[in-house]
BABA-391750 format. One record per residue (C-alpha): residue number from 0; residue in three letters; x, y, z. Coordinates in Angstrom, 3 decimals. Layout:
<rs>
<r lumnu="NUM" torkol="Ala" x="X" y="Y" z="Z"/>
...
</rs>
This chain:
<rs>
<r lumnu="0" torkol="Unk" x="0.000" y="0.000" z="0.000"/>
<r lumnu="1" torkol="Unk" x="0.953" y="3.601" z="-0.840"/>
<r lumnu="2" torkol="Unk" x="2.114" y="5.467" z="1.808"/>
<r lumnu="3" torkol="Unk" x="-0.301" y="8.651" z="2.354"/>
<r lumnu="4" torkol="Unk" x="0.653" y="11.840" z="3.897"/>
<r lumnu="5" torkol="Unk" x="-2.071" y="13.777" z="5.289"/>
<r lumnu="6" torkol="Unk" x="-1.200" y="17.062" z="5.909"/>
<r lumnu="7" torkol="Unk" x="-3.274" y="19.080" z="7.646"/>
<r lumnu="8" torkol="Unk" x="-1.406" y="22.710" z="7.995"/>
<r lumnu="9" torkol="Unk" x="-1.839" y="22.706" z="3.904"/>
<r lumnu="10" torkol="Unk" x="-4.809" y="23.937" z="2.164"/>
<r lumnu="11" torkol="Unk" x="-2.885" y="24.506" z="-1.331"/>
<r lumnu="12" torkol="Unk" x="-3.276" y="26.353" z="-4.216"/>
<r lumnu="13" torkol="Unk" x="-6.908" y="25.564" z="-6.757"/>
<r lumnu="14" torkol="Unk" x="-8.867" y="24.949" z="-3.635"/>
<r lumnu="15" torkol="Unk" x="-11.741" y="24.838" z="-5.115"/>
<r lumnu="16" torkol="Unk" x="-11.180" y="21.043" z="-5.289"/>
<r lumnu="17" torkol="Unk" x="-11.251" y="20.325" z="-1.439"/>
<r lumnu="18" torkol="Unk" x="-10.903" y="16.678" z="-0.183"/>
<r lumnu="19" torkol="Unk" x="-14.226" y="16.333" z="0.598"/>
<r lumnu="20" torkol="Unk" x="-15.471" y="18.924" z="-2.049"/>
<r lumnu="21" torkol="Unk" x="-16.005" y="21.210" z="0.149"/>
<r lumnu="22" torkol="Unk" x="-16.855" y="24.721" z="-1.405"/>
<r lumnu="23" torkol="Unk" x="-18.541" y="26.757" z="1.152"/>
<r lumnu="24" torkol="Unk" x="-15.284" y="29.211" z="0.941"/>
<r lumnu="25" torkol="Unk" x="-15.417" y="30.074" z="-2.711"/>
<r lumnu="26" torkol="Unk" x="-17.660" y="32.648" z="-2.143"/>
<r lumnu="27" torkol="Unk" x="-18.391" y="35.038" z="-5.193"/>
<r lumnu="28" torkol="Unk" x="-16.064" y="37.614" z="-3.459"/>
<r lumnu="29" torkol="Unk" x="-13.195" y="35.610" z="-2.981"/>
<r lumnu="30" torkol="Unk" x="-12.606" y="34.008" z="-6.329"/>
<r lumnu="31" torkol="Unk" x="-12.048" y="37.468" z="-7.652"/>
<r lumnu="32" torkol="Unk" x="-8.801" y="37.607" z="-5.476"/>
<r lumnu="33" torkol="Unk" x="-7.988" y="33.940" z="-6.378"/>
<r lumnu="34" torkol="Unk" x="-8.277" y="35.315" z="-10.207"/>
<r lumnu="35" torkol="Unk" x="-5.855" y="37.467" z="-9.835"/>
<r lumnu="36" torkol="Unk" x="-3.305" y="35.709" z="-7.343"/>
<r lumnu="37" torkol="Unk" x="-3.331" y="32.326" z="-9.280"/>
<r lumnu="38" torkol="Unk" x="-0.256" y="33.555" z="-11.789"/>
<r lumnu="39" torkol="Unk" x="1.602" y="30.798" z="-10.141"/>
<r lumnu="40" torkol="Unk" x="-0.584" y="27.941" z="-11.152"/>
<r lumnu="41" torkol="Unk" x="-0.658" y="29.341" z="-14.330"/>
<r lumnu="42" torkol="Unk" x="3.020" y="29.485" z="-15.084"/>
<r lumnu="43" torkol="Unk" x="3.641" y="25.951" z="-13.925"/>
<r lumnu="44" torkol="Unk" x="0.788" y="24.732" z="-15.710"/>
<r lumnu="45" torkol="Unk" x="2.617" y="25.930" z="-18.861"/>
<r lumnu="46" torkol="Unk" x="5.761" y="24.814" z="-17.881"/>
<r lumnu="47" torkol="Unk" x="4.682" y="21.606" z="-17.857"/>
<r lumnu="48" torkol="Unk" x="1.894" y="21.283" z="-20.372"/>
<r lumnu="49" torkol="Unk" x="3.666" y="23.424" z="-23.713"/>
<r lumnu="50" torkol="Unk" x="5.258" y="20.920" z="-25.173"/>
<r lumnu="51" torkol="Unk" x="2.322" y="18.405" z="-25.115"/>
<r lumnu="52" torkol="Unk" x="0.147" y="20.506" z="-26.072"/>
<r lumnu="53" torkol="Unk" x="2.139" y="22.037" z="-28.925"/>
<r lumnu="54" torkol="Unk" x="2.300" y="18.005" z="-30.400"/>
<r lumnu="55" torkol="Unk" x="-1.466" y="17.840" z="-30.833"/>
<r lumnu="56" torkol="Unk" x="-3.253" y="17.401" z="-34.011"/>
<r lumnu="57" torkol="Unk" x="-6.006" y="20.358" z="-33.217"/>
<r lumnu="58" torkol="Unk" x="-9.044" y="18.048" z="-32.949"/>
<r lumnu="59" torkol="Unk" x="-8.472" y="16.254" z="-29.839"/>
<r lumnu="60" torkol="Unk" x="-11.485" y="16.269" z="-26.815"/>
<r lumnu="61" torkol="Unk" x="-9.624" y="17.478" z="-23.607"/>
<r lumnu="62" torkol="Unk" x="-10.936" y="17.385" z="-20.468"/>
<r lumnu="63" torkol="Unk" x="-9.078" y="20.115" z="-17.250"/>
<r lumnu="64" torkol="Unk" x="-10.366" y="18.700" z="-13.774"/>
<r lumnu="65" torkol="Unk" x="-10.537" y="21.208" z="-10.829"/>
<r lumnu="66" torkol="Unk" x="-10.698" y="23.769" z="-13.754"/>
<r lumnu="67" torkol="Unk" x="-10.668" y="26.444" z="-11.109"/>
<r lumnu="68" torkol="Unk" x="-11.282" y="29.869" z="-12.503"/>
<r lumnu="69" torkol="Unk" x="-11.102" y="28.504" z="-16.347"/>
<r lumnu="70" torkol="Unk" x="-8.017" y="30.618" z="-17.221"/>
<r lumnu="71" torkol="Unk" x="-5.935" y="27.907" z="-17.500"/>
<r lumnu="72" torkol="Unk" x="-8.499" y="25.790" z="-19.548"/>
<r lumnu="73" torkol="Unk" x="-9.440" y="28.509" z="-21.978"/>
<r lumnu="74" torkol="Unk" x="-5.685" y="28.838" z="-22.836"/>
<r lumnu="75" torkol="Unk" x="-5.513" y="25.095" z="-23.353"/>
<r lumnu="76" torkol="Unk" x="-8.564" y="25.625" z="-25.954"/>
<r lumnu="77" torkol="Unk" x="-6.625" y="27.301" z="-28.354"/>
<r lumnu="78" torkol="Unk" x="-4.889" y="24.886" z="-29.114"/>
<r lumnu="79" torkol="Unk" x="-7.510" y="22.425" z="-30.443"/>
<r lumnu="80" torkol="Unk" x="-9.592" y="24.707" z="-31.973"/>
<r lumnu="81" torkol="Unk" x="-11.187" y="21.416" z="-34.565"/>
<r lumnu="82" torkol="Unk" x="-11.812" y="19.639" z="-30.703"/>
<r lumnu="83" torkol="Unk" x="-13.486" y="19.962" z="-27.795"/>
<r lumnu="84" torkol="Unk" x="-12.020" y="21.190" z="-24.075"/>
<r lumnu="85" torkol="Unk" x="-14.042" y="20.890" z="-21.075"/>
<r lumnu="86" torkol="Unk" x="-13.900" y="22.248" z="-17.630"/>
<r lumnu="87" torkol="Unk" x="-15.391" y="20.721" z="-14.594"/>
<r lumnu="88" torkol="Unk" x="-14.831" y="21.932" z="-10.940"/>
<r lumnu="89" torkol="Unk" x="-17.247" y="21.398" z="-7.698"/>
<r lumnu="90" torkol="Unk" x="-17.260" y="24.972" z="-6.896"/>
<r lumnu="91" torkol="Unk" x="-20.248" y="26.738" z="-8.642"/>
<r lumnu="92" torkol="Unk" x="-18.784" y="30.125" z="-7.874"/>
<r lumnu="93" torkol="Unk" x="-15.595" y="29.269" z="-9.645"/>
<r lumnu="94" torkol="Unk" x="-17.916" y="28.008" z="-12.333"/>
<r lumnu="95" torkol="Unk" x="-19.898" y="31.412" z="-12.870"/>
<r lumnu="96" torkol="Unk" x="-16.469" y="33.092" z="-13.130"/>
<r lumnu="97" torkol="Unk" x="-14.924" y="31.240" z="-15.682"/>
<r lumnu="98" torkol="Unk" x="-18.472" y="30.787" z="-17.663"/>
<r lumnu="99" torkol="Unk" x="-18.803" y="34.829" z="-18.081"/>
<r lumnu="100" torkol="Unk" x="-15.181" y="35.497" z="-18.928"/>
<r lumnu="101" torkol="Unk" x="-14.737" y="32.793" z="-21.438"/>
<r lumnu="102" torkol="Unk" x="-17.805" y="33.196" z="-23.789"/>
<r lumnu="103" torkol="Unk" x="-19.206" y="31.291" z="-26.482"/>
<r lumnu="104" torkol="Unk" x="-18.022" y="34.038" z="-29.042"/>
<r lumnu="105" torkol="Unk" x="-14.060" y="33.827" z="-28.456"/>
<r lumnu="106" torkol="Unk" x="-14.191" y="30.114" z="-27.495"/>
<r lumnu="107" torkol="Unk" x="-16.620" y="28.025" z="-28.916"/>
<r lumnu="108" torkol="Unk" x="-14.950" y="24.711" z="-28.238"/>
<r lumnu="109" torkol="Unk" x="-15.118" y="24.985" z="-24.472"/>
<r lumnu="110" torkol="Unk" x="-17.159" y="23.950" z="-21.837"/>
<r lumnu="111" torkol="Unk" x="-17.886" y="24.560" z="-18.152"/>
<r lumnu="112" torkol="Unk" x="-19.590" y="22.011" z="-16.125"/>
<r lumnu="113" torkol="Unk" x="-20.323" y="21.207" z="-12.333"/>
<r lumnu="114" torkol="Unk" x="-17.625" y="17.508" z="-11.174"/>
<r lumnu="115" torkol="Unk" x="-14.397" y="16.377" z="-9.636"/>
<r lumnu="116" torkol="Unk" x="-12.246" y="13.384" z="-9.457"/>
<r lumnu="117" torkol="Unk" x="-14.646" y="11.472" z="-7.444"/>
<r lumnu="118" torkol="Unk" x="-17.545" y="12.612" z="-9.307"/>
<r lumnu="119" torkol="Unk" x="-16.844" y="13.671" z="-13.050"/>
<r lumnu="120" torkol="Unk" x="-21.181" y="13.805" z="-13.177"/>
<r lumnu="121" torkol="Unk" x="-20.035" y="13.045" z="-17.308"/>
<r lumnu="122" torkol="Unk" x="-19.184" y="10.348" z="-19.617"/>
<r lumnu="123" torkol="Unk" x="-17.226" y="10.479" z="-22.584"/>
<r lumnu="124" torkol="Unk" x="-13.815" y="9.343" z="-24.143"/>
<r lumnu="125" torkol="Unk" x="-10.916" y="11.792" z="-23.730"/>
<r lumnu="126" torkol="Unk" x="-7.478" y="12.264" z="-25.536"/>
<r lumnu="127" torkol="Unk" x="-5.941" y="13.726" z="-22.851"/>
<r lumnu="128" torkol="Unk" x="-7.295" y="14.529" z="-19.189"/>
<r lumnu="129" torkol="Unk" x="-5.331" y="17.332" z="-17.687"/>
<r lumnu="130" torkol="Unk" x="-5.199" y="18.591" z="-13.978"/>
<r lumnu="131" torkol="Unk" x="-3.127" y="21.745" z="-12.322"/>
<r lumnu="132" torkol="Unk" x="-2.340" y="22.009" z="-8.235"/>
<r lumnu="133" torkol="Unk" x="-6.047" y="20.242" z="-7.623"/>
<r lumnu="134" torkol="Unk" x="-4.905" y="16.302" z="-6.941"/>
<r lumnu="135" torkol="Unk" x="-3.614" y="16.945" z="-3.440"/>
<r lumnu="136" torkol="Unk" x="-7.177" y="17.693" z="-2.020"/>
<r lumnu="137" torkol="Unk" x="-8.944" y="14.498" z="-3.329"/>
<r lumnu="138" torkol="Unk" x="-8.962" y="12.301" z="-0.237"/>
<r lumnu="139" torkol="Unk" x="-9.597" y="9.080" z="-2.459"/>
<r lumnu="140" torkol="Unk" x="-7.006" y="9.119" z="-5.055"/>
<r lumnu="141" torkol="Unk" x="-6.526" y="5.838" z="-6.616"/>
<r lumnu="142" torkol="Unk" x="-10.434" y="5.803" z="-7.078"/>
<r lumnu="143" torkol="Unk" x="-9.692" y="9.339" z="-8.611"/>
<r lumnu="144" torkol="Unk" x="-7.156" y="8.058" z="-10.940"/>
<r lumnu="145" torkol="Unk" x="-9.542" y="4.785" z="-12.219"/>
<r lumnu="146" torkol="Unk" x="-11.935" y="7.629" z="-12.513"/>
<r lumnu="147" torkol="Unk" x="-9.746" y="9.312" z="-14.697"/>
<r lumnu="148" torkol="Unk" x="-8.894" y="5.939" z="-16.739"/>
<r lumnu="149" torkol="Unk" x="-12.410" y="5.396" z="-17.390"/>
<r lumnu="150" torkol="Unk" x="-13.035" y="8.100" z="-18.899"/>
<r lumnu="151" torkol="Unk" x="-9.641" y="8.536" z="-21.316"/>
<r lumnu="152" torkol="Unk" x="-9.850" y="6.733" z="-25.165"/>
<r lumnu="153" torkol="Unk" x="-7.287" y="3.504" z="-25.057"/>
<r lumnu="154" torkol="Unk" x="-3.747" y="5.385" z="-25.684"/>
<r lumnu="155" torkol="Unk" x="-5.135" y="8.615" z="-23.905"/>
<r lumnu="156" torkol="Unk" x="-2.849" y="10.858" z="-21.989"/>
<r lumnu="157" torkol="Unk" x="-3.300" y="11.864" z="-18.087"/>
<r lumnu="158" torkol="Unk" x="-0.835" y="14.992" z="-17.472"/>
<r lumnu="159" torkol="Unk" x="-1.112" y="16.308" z="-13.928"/>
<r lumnu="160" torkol="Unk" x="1.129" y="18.676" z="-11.510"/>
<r lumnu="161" torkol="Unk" x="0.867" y="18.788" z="-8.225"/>
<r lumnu="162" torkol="Unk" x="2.108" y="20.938" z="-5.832"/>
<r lumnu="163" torkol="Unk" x="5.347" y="19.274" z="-4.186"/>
<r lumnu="164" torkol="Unk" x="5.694" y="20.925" z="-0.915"/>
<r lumnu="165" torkol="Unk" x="9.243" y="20.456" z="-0.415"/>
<r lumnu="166" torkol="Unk" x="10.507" y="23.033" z="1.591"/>
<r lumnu="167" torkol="Unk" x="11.283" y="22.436" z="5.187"/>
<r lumnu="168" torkol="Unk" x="11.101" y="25.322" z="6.243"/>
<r lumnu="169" torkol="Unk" x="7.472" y="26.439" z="4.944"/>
<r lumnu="170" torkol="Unk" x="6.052" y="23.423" z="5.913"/>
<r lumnu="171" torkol="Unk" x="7.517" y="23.924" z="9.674"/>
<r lumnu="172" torkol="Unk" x="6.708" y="27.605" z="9.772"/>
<r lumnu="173" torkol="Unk" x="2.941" y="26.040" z="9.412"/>
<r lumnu="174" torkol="Unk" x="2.998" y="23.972" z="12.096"/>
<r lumnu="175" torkol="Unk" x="4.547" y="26.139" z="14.234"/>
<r lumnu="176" torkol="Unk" x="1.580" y="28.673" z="13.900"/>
<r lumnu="177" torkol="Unk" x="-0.927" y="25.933" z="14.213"/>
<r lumnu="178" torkol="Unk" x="-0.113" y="24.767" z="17.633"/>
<r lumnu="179" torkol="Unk" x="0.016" y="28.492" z="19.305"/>
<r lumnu="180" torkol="Unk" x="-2.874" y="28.670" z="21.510"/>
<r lumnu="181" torkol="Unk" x="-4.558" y="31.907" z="19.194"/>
<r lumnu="182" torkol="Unk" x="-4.556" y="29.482" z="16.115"/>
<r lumnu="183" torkol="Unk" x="-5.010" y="25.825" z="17.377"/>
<r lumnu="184" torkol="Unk" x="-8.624" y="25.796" z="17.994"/>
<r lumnu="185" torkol="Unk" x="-9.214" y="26.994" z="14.134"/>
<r lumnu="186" torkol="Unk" x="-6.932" y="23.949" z="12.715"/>
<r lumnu="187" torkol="Unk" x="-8.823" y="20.783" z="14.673"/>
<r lumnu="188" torkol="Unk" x="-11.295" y="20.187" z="12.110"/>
<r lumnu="189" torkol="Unk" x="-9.419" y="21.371" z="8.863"/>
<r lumnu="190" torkol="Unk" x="-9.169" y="19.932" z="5.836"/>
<r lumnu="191" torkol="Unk" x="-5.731" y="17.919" z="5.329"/>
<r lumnu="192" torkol="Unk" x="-4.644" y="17.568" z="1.732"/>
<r lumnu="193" torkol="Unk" x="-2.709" y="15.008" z="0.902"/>
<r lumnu="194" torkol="Unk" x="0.776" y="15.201" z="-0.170"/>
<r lumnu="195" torkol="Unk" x="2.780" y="11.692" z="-1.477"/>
<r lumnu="196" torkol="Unk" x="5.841" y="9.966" z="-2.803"/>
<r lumnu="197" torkol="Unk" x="6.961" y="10.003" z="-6.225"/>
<r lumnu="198" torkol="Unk" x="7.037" y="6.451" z="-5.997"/>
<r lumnu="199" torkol="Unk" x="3.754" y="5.853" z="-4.205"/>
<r lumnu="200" torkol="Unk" x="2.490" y="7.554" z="-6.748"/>
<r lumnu="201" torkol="Unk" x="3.718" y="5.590" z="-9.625"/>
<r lumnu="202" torkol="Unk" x="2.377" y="2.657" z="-7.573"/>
<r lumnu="203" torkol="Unk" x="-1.244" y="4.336" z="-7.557"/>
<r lumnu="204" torkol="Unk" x="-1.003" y="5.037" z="-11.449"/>
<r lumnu="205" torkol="Unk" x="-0.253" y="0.959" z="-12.227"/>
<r lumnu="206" torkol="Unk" x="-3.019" y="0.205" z="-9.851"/>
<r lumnu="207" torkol="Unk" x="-5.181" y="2.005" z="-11.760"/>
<r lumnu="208" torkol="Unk" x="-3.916" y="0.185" z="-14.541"/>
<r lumnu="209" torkol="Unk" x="-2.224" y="3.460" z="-16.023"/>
<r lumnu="210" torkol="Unk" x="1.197" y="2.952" z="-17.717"/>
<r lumnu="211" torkol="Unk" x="3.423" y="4.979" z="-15.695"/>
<r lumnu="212" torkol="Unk" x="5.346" y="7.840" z="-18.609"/>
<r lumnu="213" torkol="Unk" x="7.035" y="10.310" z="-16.229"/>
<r lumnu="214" torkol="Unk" x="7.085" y="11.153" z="-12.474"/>
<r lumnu="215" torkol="Unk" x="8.838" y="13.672" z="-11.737"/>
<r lumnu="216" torkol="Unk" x="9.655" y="16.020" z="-8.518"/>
<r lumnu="217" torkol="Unk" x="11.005" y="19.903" z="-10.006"/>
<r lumnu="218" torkol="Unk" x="12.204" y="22.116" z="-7.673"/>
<r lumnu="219" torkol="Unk" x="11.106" y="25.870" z="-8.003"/>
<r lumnu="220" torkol="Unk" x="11.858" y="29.495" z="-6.780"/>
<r lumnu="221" torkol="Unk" x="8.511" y="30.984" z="-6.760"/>
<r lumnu="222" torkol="Unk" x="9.741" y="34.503" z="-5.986"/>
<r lumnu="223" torkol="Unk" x="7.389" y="36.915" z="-5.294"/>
<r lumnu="224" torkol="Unk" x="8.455" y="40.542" z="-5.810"/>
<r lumnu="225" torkol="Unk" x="8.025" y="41.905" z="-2.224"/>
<r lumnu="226" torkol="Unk" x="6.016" y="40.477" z="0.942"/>
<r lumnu="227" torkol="Unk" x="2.485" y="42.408" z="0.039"/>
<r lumnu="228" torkol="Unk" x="2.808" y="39.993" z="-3.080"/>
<r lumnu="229" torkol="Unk" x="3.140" y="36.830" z="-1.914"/>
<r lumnu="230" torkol="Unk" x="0.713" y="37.992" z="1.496"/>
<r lumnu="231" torkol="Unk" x="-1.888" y="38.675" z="-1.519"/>
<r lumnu="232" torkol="Unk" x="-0.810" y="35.772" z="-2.854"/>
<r lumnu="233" torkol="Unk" x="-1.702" y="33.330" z="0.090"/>
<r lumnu="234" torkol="Unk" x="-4.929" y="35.402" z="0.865"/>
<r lumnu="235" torkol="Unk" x="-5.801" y="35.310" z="-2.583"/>
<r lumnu="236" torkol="Unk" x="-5.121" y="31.122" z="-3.097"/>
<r lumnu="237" torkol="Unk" x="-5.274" y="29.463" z="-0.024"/>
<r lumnu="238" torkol="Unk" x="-8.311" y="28.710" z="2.380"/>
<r lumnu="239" torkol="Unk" x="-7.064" y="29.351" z="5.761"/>
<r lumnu="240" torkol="Unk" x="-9.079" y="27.602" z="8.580"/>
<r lumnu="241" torkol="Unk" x="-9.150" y="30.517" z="10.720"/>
<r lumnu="242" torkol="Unk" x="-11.762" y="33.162" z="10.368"/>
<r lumnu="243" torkol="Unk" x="-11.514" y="35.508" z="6.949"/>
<r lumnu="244" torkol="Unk" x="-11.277" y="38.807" z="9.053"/>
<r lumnu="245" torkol="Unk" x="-8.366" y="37.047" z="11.047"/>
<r lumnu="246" torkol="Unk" x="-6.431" y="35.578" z="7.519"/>
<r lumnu="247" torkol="Unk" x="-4.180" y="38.255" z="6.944"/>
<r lumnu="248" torkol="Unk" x="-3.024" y="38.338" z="10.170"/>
<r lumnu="249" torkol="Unk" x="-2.148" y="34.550" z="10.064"/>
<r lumnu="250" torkol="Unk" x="-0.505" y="34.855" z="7.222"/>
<r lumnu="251" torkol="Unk" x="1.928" y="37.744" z="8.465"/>
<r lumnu="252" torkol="Unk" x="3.057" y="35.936" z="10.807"/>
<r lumnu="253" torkol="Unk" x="3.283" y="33.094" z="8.612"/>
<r lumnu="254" torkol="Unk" x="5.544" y="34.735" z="6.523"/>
<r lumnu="255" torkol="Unk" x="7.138" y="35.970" z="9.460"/>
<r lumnu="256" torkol="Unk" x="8.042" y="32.501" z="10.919"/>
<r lumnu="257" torkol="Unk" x="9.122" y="30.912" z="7.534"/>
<r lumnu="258" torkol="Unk" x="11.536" y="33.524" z="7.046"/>
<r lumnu="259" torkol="Unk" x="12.866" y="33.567" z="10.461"/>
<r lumnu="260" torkol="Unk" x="13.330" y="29.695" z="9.573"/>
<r lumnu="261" torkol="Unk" x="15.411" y="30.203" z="6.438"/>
<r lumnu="262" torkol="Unk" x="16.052" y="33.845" z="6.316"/>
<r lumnu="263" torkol="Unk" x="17.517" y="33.322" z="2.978"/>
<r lumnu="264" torkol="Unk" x="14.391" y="33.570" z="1.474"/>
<r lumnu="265" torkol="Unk" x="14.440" y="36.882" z="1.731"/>
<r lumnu="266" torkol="Unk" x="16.716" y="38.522" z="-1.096"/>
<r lumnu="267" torkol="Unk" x="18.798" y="41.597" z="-0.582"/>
<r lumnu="268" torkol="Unk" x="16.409" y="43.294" z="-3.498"/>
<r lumnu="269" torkol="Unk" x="13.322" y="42.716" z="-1.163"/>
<r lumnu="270" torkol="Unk" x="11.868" y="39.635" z="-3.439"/>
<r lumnu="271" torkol="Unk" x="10.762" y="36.431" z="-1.130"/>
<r lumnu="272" torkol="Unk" x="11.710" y="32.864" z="-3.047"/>
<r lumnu="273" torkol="Unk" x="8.553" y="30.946" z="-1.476"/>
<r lumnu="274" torkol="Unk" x="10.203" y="27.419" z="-2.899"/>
<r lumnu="275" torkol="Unk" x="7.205" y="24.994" z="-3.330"/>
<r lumnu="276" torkol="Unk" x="8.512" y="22.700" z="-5.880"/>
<r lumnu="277" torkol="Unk" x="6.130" y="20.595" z="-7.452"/>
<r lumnu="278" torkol="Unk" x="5.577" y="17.180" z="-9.081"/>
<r lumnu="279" torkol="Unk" x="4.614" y="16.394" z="-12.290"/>
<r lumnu="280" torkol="Unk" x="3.274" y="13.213" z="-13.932"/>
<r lumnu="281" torkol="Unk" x="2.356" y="12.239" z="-17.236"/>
<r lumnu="282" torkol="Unk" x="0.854" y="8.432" z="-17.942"/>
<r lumnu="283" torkol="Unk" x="-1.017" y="6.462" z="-20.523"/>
<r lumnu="284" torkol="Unk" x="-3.784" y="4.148" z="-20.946"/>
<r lumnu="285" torkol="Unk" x="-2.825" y="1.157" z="-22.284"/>
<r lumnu="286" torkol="Unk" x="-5.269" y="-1.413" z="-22.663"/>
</rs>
């Protein structure tokens, strides 16, 4: 059996796809500062996904689960304008968002449509199934990944990044703040998501009958330009478990106990490296 990390400090990145598909935090008001905080899921998503996506023929059907705001997915679009790209996400008010800023009009291959990796709520043969920082909330993932393997054509492609999580000293920082007395009550009942091995998860993939391509831990920077940026940042992309008026002050001192722990973080022009790294796999059904 693969071993599972549950961590519980961690809410990361795309939350709209909680472990439980949860979405009572995705209010209307917040997705509108996950919009525009989410550059960082965007620019590994395209680190990893470019060359795929530049080998495609232009008619293949694509589907992006734990779409999140759709910015992601609408880019994908473009590049099989003769196929089909759908969407899906839990979160209705991530939904609306990406329905009324990616119209019929400018992209009229692409879909929007209420599902996760334990409940797709569709049926259909796929080309490629895609999924950006969303994984590491699904508390079931093997029966994600057969999910996933259902629904791909024979010889599909499954690409997915996931955050990584492999900095020390971020990771400490957050449980350092969770056990002081003015933040543990919030943290009992949170959310974990759940974090595992590169090999574990090649051993998931071939349980789910997947033919394992690429698995791949990449370590990353992340710099943020100043400490308002990557304080927007968290505010804007993570669901803290303490109370929203009460967030940004978490999240200072956050910040504040991470850097303490590796106060070379911090660069001499001001810019914080937050250092996430992140995993990326690629696999194929083979039948």
């Amino acid at each position: 059996m693969y071993k599972k990390i549950a961590l519980v400090f961690f809410c990361f990145f795309n939350l709209s796809l909680a472990a439980a598909e949860d979405t009572s935090y995705w209010k209307a008001h917040l997705v509108s500062s996950y919009v525009h905080h989410s550059e960082l899921q965007r620019r590994w998503a395209w680190a990893f996904l470019a060359p795929h996506l530049q080998q495609l023929k232009g008619d293949e059907h694509i589907l992006d689960i734990g779409c999140g705001d759709g910015k992601i997915t609408a880019d994908i679009s473009r590049f099989v304008r003769k196929g089909t790209v759908i969407g899906i996400d839990p979160s209705q008010a991530m939904l609306d968002w990406a329905k009324k800023q990616y119209c019929l009009l400018e992209y009229p291959n692409l879909t929007f449509r209420e599902g996760g990796f334990l409940a797709p709520n569709l049926s259909g043969a796929f080309d490629v199934i895609i999924s950006n920082c969303a994984l590491q909330h699904c508390n079931d993932q093997l029966q994600a990944l057969e999910n996933i393997f259902g629904l791909l054509k024979p010889e599909g492609k499954l690409l997915i990044s996931i955050p990584a999580i492999d900095n020390s000293a971020w990771k400490e920082a957050w449980v350092n703040l969770e056990i002081l007395p003015k933040w543990a009550s919030y943290w009992e009942n949170a959310p974990p998501a759940y974090f595992i091995s590169v090999e574990s998860y090649g051993e998931l993939l071939r349980n789910a009958k997947f033919h394992p391509l690429r698995i791949e831990k990449i370590q990353t920077q992340d710099p943020f330009v100043d400490r308002e940026e990557f304080l927007t940042f968290l505010l804007g992309t993570m669901t803290p478990a303490v109370p929203l008026d009460l967030a940004r002050d978490f999240f200072n001192e956050l910040i504040d106990e991470y850097l303490r722990l590796l106060p070379e973080a911090l660069r001499s022009d001001g810019v914080i490296e937050a250092r996430f790294g992140r995993t990326v796999i690629e696999a194929k059904r083979l039948d």
